[in-house]
C-alpha positions as CSV (number, residue, x, y, z in Angstrom):
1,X,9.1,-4.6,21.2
2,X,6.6,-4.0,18.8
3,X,7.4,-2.7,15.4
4,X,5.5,-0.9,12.9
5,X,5.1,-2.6,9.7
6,X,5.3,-0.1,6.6
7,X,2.6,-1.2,3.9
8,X,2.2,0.3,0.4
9,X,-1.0,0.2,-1.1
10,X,-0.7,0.1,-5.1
11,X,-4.4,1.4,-5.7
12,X,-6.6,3.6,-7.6
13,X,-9.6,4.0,-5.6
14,X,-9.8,5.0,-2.1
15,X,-12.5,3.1,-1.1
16,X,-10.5,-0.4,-2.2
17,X,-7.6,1.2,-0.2
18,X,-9.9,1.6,2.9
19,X,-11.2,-2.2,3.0
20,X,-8.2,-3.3,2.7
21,X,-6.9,-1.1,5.4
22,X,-9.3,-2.0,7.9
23,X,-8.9,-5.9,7.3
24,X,-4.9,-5.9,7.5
25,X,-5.8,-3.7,10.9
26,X,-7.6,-7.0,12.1
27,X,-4.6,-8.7,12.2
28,X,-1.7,-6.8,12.1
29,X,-2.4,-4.1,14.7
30,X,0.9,-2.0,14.4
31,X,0.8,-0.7,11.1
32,X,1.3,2.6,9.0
33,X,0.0,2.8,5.0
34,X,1.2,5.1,1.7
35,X,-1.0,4.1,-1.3
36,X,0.0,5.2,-4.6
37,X,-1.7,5.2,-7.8
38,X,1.1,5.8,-10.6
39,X,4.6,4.1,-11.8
40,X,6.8,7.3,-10.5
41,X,4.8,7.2,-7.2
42,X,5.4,3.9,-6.6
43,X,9.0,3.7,-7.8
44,X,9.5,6.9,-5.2
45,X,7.5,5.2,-2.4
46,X,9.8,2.1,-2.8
47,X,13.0,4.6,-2.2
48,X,11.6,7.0,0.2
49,X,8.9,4.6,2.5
50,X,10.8,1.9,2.3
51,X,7.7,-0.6,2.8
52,X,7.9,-3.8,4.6
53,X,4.9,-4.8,2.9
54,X,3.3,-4.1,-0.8
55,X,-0.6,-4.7,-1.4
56,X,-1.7,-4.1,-5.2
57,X,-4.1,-3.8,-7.3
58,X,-4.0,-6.2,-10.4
59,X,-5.2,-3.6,-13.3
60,X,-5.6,0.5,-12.8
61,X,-6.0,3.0,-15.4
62,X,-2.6,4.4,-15.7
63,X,-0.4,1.3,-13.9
64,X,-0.5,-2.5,-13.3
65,X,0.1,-4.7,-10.5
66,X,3.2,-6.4,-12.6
């Protein structure tokens, strides 16, 4: 059975968030994404999506990768 992997994206600009979509697609082929941009975002993701997965961004305006 193939299950879908949940994958947030901790990112500021779409365009990041898109590349990196379509490369995880390349090898993980069942897959669903949330990106987020801000601390409560993320924190709500983390309760609500409940990701398998987190991909972030190091530095962003407003919220770090730490």
């Amino acid at each position: 059975m193939d299950e879908t992997i949940r994958i947030l994206m901790v990112e500021d600009l779409q365009t990041d968030a898109e590349l990196a979509e379509r490369e995880i697609k390349k090898v993980l082929k069942s897959c669903q994404f949330q990106r987020v941009e801000t601390r409560a975002a993320f924190l709500n993701a983390i309760a609500e999506f409940q990701p398998d997965l987190i991909v972030s961004d190091y530095h962003m305006p407003v919220f770090d990768g730490l």
